[in-house]
PyMOL commands that place a pseudoatom at each C-alpha (Angstrom):
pseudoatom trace, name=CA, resn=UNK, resi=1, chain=A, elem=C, hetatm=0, pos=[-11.812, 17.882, -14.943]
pseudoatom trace, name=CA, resn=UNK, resi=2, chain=A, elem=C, hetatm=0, pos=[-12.284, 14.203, -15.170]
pseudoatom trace, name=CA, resn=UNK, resi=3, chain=A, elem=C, hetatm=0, pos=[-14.702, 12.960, -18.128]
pseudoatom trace, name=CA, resn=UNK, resi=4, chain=A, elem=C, hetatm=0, pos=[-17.634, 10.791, -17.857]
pseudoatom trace, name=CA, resn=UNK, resi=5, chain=A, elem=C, hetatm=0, pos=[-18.377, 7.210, -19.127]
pseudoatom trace, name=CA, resn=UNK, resi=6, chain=A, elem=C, hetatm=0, pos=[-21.465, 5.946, -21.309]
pseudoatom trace, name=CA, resn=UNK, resi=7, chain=A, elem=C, hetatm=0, pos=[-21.227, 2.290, -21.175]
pseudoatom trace, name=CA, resn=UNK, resi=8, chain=A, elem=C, hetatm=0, pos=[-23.639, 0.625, -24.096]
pseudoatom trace, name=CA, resn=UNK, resi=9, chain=A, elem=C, hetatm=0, pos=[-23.852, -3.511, -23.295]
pseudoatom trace, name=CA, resn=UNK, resi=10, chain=A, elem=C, hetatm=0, pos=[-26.268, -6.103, -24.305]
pseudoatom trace, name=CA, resn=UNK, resi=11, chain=A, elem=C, hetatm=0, pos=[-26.199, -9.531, -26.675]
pseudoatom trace, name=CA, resn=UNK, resi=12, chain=A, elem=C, hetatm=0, pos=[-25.304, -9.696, -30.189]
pseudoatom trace, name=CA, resn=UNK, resi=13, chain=A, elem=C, hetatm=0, pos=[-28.349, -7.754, -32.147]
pseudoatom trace, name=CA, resn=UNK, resi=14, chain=A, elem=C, hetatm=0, pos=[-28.778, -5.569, -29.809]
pseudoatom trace, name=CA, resn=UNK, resi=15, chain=A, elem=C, hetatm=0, pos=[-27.754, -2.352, -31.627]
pseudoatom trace, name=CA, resn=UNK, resi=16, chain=A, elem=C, hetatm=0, pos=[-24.792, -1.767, -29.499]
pseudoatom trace, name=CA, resn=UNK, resi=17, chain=A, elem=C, hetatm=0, pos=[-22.885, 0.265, -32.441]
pseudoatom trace, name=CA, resn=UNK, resi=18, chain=A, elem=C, hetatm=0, pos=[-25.752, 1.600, -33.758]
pseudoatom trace, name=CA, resn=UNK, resi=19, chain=A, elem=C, hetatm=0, pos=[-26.219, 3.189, -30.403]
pseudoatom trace, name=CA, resn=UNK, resi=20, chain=A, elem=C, hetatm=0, pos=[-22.380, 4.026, -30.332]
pseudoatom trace, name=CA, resn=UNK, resi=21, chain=A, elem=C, hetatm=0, pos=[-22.696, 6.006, -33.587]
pseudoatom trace, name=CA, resn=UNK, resi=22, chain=A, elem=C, hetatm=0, pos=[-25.482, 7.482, -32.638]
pseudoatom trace, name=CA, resn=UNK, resi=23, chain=A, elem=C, hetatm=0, pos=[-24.762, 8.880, -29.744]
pseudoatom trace, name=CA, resn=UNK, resi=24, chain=A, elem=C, hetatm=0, pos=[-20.760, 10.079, -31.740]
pseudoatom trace, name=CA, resn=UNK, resi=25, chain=A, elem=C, hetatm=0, pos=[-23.068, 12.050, -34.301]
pseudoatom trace, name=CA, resn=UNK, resi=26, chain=A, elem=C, hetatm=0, pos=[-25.388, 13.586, -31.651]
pseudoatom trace, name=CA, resn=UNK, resi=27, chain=A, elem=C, hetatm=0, pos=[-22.146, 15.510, -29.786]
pseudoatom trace, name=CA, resn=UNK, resi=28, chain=A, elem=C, hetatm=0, pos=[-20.482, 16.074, -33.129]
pseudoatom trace, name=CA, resn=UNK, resi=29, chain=A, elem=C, hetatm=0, pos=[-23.628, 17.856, -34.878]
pseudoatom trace, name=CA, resn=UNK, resi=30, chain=A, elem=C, hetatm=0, pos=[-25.102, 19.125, -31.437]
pseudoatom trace, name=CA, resn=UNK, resi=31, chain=A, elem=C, hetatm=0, pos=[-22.517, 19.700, -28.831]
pseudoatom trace, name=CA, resn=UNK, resi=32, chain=A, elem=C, hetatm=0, pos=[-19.826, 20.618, -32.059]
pseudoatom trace, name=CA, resn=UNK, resi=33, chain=A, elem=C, hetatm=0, pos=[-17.704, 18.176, -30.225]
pseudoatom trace, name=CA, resn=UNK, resi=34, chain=A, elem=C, hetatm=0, pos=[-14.753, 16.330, -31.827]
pseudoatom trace, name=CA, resn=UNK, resi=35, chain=A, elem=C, hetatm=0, pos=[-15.600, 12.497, -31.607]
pseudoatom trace, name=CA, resn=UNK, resi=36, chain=A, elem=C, hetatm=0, pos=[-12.501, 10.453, -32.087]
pseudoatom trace, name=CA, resn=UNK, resi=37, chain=A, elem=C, hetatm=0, pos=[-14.100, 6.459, -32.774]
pseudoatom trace, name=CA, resn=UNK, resi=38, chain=A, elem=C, hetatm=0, pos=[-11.926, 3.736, -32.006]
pseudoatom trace, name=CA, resn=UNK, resi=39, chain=A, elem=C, hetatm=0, pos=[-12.238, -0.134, -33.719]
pseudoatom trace, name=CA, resn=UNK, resi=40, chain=A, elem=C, hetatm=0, pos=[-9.877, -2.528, -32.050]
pseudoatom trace, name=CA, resn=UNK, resi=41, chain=A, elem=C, hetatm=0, pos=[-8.389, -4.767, -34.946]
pseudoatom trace, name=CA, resn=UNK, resi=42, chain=A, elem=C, hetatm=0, pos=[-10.278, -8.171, -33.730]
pseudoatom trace, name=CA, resn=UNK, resi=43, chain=A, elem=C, hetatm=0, pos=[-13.329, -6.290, -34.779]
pseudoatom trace, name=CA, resn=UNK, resi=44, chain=A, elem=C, hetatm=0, pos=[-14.252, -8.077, -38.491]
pseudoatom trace, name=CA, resn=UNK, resi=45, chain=A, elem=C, hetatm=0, pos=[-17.614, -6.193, -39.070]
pseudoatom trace, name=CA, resn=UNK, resi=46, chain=A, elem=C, hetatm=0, pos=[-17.237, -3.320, -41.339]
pseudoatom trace, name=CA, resn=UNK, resi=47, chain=A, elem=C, hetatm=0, pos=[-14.484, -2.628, -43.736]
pseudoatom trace, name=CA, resn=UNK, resi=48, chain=A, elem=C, hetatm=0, pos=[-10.426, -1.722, -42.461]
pseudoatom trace, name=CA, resn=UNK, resi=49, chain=A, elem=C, hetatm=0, pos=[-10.874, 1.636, -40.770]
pseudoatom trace, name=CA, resn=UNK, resi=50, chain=A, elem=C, hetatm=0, pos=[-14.654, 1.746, -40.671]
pseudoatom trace, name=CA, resn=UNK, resi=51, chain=A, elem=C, hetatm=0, pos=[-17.280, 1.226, -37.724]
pseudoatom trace, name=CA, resn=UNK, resi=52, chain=A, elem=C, hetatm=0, pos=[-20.226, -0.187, -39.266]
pseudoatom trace, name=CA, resn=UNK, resi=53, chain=A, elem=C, hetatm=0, pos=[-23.354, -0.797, -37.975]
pseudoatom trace, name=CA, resn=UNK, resi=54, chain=A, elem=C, hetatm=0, pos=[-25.857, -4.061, -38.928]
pseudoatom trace, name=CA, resn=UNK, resi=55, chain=A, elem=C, hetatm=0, pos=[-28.876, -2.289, -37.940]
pseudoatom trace, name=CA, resn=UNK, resi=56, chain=A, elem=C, hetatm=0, pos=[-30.058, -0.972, -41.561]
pseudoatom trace, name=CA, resn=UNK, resi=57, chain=A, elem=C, hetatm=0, pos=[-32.369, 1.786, -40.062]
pseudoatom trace, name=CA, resn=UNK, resi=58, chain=A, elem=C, hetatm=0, pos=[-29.253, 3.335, -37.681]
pseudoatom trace, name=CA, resn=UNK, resi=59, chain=A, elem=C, hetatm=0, pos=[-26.467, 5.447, -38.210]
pseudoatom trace, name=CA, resn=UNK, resi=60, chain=A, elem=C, hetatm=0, pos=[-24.683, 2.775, -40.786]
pseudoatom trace, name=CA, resn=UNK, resi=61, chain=A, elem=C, hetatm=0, pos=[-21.009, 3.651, -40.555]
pseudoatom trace, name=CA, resn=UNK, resi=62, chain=A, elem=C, hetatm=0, pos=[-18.222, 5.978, -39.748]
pseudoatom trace, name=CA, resn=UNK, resi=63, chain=A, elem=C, hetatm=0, pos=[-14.635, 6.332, -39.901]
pseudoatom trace, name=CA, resn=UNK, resi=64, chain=A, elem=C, hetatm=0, pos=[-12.573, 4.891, -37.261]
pseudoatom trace, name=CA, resn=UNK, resi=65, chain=A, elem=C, hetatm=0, pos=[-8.901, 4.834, -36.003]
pseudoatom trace, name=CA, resn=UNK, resi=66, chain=A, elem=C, hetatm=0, pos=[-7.938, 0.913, -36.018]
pseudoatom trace, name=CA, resn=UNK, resi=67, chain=A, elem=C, hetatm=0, pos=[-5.815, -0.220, -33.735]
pseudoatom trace, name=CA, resn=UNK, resi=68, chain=A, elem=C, hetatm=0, pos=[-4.235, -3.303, -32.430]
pseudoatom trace, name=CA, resn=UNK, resi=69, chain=A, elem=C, hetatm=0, pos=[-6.760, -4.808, -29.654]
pseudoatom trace, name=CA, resn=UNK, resi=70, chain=A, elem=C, hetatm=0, pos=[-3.962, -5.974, -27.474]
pseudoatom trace, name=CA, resn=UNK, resi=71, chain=A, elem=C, hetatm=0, pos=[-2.072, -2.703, -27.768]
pseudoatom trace, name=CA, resn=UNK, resi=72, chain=A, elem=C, hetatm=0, pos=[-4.732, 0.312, -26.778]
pseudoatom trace, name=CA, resn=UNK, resi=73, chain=A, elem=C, hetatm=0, pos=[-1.975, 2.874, -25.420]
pseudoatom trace, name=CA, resn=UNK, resi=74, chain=A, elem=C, hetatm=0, pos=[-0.644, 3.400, -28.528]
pseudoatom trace, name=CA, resn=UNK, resi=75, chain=A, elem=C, hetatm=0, pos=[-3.963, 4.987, -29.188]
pseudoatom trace, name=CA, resn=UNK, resi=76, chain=A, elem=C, hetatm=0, pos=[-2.545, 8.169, -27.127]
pseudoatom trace, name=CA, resn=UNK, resi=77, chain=A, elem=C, hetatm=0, pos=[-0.220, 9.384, -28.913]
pseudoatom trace, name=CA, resn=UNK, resi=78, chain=A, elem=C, hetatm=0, pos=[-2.704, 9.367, -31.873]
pseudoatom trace, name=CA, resn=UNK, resi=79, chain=A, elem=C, hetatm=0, pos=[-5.381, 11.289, -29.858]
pseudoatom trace, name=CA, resn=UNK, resi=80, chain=A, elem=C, hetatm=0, pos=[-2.008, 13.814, -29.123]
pseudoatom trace, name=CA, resn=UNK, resi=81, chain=A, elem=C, hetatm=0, pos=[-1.277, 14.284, -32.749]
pseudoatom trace, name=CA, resn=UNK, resi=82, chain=A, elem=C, hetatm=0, pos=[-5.171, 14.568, -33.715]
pseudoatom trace, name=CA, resn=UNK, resi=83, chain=A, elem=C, hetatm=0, pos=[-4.855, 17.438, -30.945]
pseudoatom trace, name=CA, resn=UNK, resi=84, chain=A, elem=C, hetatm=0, pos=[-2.495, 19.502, -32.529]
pseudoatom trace, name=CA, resn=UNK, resi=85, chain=A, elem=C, hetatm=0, pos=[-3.732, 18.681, -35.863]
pseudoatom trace, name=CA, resn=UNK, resi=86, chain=A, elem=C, hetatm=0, pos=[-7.345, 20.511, -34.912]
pseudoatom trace, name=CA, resn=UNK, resi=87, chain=A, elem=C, hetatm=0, pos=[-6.106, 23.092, -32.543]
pseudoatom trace, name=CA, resn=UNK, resi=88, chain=A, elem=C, hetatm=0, pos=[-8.258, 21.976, -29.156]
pseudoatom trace, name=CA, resn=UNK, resi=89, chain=A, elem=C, hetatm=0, pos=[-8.958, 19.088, -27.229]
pseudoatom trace, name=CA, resn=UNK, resi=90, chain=A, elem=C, hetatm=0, pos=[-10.591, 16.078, -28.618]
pseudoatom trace, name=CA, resn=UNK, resi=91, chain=A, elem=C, hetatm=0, pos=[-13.717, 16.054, -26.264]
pseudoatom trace, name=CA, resn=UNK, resi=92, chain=A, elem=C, hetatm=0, pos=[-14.818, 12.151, -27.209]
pseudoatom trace, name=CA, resn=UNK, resi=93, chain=A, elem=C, hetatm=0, pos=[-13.514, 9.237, -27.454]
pseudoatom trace, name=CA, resn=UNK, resi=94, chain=A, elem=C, hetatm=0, pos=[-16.041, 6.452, -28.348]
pseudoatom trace, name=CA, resn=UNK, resi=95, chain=A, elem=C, hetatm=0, pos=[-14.767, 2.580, -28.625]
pseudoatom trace, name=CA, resn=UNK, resi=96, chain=A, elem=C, hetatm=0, pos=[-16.660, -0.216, -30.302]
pseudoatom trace, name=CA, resn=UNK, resi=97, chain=A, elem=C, hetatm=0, pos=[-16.319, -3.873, -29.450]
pseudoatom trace, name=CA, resn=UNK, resi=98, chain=A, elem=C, hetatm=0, pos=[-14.836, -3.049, -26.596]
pseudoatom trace, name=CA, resn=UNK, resi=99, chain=A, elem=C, hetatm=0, pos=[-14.699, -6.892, -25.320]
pseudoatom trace, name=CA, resn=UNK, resi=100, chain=A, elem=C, hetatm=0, pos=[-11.697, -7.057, -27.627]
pseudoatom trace, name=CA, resn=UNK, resi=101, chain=A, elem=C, hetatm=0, pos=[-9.963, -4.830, -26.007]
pseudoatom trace, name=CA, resn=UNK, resi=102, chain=A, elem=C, hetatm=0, pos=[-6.810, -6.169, -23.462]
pseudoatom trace, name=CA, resn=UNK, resi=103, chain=A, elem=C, hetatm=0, pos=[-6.468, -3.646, -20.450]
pseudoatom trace, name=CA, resn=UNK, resi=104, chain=A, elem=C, hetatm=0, pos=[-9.539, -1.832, -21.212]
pseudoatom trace, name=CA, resn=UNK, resi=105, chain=A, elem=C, hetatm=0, pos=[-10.086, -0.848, -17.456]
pseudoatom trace, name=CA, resn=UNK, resi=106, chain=A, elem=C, hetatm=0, pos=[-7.109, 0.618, -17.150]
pseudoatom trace, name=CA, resn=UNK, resi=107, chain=A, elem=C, hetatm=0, pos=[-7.221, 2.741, -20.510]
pseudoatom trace, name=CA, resn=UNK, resi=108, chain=A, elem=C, hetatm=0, pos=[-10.883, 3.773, -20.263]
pseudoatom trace, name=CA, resn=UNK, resi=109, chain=A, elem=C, hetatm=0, pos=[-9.720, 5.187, -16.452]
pseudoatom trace, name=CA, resn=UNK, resi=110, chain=A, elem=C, hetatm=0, pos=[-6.616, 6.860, -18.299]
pseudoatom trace, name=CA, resn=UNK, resi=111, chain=A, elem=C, hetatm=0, pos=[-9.042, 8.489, -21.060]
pseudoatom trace, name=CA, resn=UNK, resi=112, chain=A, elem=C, hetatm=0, pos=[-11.708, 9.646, -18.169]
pseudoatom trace, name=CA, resn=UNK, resi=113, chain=A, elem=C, hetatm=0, pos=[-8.574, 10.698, -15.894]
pseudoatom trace, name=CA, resn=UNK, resi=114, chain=A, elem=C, hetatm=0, pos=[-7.334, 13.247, -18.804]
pseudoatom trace, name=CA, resn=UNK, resi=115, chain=A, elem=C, hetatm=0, pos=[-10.321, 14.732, -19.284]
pseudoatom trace, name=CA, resn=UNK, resi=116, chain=A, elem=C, hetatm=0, pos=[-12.042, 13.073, -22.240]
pseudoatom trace, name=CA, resn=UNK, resi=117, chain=A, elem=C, hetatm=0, pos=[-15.914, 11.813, -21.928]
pseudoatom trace, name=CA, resn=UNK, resi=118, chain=A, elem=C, hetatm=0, pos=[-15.594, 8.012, -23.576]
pseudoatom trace, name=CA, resn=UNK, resi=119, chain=A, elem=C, hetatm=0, pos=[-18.288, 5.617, -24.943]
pseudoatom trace, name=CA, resn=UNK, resi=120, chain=A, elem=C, hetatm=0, pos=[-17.628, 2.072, -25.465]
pseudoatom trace, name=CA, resn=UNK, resi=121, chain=A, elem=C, hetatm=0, pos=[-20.040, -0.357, -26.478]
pseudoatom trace, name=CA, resn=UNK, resi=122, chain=A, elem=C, hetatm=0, pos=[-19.768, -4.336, -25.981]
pseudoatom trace, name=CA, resn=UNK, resi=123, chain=A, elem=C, hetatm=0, pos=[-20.803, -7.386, -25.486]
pseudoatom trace, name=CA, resn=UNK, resi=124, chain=A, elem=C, hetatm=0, pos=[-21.143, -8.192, -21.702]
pseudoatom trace, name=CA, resn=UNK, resi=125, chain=A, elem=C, hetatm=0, pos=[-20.754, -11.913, -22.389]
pseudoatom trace, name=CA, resn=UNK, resi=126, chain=A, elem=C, hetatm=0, pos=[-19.235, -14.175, -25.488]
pseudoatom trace, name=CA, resn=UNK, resi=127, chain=A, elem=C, hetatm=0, pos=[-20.713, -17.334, -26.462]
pseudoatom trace, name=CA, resn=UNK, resi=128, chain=A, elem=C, hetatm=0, pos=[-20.331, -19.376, -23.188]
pseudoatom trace, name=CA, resn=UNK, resi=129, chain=A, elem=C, hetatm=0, pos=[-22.086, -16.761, -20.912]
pseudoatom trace, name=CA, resn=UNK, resi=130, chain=A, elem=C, hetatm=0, pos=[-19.373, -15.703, -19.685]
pseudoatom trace, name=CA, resn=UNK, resi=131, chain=A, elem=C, hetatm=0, pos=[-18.022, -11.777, -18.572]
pseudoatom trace, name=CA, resn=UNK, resi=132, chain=A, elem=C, hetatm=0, pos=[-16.444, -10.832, -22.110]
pseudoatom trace, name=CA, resn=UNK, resi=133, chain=A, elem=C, hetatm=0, pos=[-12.982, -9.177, -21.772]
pseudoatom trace, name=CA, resn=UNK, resi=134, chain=A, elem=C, hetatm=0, pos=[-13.480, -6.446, -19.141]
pseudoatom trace, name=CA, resn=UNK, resi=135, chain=A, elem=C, hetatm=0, pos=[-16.782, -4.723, -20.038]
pseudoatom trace, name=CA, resn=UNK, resi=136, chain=A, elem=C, hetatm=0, pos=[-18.422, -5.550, -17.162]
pseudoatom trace, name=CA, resn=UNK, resi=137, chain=A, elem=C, hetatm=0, pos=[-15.628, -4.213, -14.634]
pseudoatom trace, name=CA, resn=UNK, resi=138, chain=A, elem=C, hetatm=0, pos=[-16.316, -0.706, -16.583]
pseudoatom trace, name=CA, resn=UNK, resi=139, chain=A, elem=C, hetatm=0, pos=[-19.928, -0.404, -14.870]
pseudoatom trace, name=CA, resn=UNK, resi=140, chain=A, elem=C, hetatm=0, pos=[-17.413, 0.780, -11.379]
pseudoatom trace, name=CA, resn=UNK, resi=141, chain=A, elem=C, hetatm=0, pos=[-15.925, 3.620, -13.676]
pseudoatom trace, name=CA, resn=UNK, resi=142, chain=A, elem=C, hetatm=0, pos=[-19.400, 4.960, -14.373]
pseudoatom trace, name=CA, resn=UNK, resi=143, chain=A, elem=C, hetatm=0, pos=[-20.072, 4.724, -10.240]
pseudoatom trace, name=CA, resn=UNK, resi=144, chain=A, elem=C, hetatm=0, pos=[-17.048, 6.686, -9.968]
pseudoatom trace, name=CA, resn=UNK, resi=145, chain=A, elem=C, hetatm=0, pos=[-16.803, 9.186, -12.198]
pseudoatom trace, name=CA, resn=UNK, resi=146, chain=A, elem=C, hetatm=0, pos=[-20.596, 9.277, -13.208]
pseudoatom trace, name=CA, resn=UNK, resi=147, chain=A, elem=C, hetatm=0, pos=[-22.310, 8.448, -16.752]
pseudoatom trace, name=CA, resn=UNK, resi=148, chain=A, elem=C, hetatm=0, pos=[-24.450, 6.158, -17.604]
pseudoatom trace, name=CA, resn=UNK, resi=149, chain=A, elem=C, hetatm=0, pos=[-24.638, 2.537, -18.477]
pseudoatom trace, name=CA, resn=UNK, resi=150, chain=A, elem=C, hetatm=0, pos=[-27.549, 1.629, -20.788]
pseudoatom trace, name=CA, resn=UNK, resi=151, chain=A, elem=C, hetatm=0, pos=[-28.654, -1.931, -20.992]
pseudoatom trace, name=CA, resn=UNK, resi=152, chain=A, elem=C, hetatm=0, pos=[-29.414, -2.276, -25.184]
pseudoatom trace, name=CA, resn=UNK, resi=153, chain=A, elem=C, hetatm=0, pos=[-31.911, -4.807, -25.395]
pseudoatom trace, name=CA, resn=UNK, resi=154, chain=A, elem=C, hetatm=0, pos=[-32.528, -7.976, -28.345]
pseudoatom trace, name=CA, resn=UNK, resi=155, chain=A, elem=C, hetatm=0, pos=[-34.976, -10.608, -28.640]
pseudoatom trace, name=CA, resn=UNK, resi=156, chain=A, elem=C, hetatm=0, pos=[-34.800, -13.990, -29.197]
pseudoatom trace, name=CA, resn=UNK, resi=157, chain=A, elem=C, hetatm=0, pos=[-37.195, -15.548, -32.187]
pseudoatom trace, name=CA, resn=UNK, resi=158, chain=A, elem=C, hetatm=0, pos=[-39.458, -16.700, -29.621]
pseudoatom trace, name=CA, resn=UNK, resi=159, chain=A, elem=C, hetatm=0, pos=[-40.245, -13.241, -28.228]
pseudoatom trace, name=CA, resn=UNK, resi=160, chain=A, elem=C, hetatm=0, pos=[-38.840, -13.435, -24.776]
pseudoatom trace, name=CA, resn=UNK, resi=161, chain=A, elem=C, hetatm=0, pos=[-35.733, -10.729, -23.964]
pseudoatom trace, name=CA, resn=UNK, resi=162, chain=A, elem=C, hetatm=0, pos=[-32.484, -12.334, -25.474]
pseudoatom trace, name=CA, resn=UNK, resi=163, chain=A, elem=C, hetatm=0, pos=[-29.372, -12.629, -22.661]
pseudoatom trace, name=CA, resn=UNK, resi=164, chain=A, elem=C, hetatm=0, pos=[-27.459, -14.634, -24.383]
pseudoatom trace, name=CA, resn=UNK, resi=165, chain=A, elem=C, hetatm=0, pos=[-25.250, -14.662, -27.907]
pseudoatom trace, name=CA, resn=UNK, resi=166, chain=A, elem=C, hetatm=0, pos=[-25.932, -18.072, -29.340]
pseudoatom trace, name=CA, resn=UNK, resi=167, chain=A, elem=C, hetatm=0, pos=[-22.837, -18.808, -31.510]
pseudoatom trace, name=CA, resn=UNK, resi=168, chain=A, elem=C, hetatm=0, pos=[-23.496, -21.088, -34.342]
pseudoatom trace, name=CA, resn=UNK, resi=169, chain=A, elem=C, hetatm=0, pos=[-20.966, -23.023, -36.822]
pseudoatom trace, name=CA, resn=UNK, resi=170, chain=A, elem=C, hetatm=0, pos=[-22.714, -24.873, -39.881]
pseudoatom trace, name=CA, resn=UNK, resi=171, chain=A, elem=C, hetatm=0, pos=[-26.068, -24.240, -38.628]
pseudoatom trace, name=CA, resn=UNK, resi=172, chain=A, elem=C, hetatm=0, pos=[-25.307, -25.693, -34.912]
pseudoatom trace, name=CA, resn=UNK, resi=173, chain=A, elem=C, hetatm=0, pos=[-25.137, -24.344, -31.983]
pseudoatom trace, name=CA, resn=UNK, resi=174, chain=A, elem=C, hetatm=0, pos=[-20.915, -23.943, -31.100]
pseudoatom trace, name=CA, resn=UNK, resi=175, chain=A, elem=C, hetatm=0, pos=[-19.126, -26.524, -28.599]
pseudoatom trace, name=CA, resn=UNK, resi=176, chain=A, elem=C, hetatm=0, pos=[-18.154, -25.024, -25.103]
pseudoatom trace, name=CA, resn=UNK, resi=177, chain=A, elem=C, hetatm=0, pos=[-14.493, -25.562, -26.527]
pseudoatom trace, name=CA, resn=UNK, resi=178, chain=A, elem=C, hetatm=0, pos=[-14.550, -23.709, -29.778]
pseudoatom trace, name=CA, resn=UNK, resi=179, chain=A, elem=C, hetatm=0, pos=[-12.204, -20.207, -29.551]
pseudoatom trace, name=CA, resn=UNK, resi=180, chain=A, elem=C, hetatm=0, pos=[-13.441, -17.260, -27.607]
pseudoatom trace, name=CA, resn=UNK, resi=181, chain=A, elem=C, hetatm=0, pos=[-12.722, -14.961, -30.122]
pseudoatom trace, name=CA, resn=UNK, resi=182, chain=A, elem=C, hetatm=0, pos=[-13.486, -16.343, -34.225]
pseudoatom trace, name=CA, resn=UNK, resi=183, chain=A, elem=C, hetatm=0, pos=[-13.940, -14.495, -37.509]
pseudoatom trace, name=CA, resn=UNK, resi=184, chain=A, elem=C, hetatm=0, pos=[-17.199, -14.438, -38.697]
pseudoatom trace, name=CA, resn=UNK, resi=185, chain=A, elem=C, hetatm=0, pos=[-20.622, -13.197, -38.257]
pseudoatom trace, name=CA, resn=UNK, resi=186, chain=A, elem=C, hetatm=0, pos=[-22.904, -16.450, -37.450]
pseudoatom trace, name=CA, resn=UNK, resi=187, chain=A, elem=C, hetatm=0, pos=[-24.621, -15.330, -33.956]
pseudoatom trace, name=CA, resn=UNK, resi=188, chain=A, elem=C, hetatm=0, pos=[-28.501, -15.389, -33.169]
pseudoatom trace, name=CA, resn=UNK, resi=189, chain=A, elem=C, hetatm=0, pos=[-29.943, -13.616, -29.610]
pseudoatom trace, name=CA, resn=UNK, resi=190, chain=A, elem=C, hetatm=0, pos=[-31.330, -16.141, -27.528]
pseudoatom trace, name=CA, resn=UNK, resi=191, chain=A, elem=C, hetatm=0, pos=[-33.123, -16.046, -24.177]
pseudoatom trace, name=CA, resn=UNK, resi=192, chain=A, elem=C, hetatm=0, pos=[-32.213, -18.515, -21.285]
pseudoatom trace, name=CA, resn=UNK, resi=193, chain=A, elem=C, hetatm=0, pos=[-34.822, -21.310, -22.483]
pseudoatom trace, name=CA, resn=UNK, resi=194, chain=A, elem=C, hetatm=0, pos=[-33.076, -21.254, -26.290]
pseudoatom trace, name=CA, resn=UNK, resi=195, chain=A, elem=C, hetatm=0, pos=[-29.718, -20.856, -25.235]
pseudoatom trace, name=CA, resn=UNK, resi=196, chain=A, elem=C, hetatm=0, pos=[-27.427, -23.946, -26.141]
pseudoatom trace, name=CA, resn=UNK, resi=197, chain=A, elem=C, hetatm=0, pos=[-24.268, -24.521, -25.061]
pseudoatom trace, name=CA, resn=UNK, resi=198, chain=A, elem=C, hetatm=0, pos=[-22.878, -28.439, -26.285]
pseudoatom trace, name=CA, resn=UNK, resi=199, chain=A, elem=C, hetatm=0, pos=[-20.094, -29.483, -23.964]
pseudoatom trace, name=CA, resn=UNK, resi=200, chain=A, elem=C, hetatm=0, pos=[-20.292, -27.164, -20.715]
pseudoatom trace, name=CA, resn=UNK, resi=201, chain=A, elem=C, hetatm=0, pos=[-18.937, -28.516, -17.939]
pseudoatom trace, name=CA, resn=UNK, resi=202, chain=A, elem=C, hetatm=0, pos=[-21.193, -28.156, -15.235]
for i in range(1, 202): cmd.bond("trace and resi %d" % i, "trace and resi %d" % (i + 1))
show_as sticks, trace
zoom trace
């Protein structure tokens, strides 16, 4: 039987992996599932191996299987070995950042196909408002073999519902040309009316 997708998206601040880890402990002390969480290797929050959270009130942290974010299938033969290592089937698989993550589509599918229920939470768009690696194509998985997708929500300083991941460098909002992905940690929610972007083309 095919698994089933929870898909966590929203802005920077928006408790995505608090969420994520959340949801991981729930199944493991509840459901006495085995939660496998992934951190793709462009992910810089947390320590090597760890999926940290920077909501101080959440679930802060747990132990994660790093991998390379441009090479996910090497994931599977990990999830095989963890197999035999516990004796049944790993019932979980939950993925932060999982805009990092090249083929993502195609892996989640794989993951769902073999039986696994998966979580990945993500930004839906980087700095230029923009779809963010293939997130938002994973909202057709949950159509098709059912879940849920759960909007998680931030505010900008002004009060209004953030949309947007303001990127800043020194202080100042970042130019429409700067790198997708950067090291770093300098991000602020920000609804449509505070959202800068310096250099956008149209």
């Amino acid at each position: 039987m095919a698994g089933k997708l929870e898909l966590l998206m929203g802005p920077m601040r928006s408790n995505k992996t608090a969420e994520l880890l959340r949801r991981a402990e729930m199944r493991r002390q509840y459901a006495k599932q085995y939660v496998l969480v992934l951190k793709p290797s462009d992910d810089t929050k947390g320590g090597p191996g760890m999926v940290e959270s920077r909501n101080p009130n959440g679930h802060g942290k747990m132990t994660a299987l790093e991998f390379k974010s441009s090479a996910p299938w090497e994931v599977l033969q990990a999830i095989a070995d963890t197999e035999q290592q516990i004796g049944k089937k790993v019932e979980c698989i939950a993925i932060d950042e999982g805009q990092f993550v090249d083929g993502l589509f195609l892996f989640v599918k794989q993951l769902l196909d073999a039986g696994h229920d998966v979580l990945v939470a993500g930004l839906d768009l980087d700095f230029r408002a923009m779809p963010f690696g293939e997130m938002l194509n994973l909202s057709w998985l949950v159509n098709a073999y059912g879940g849920s997708i759960t909007e998680c929500m931030a505010y900008c300083s002004c009060g209004a519902r953030a949309l947007y991941s303001q990127r800043l460098i020194d202080g100042k909002p970042a130019h429409y040309n700067s790198p997708i992905k950067m090291p770093g940690d300098s991000y602020e929610p920000r609804c449509a009316e505070h959202f800068v972007l310096p250099g956008r083309p149209h």
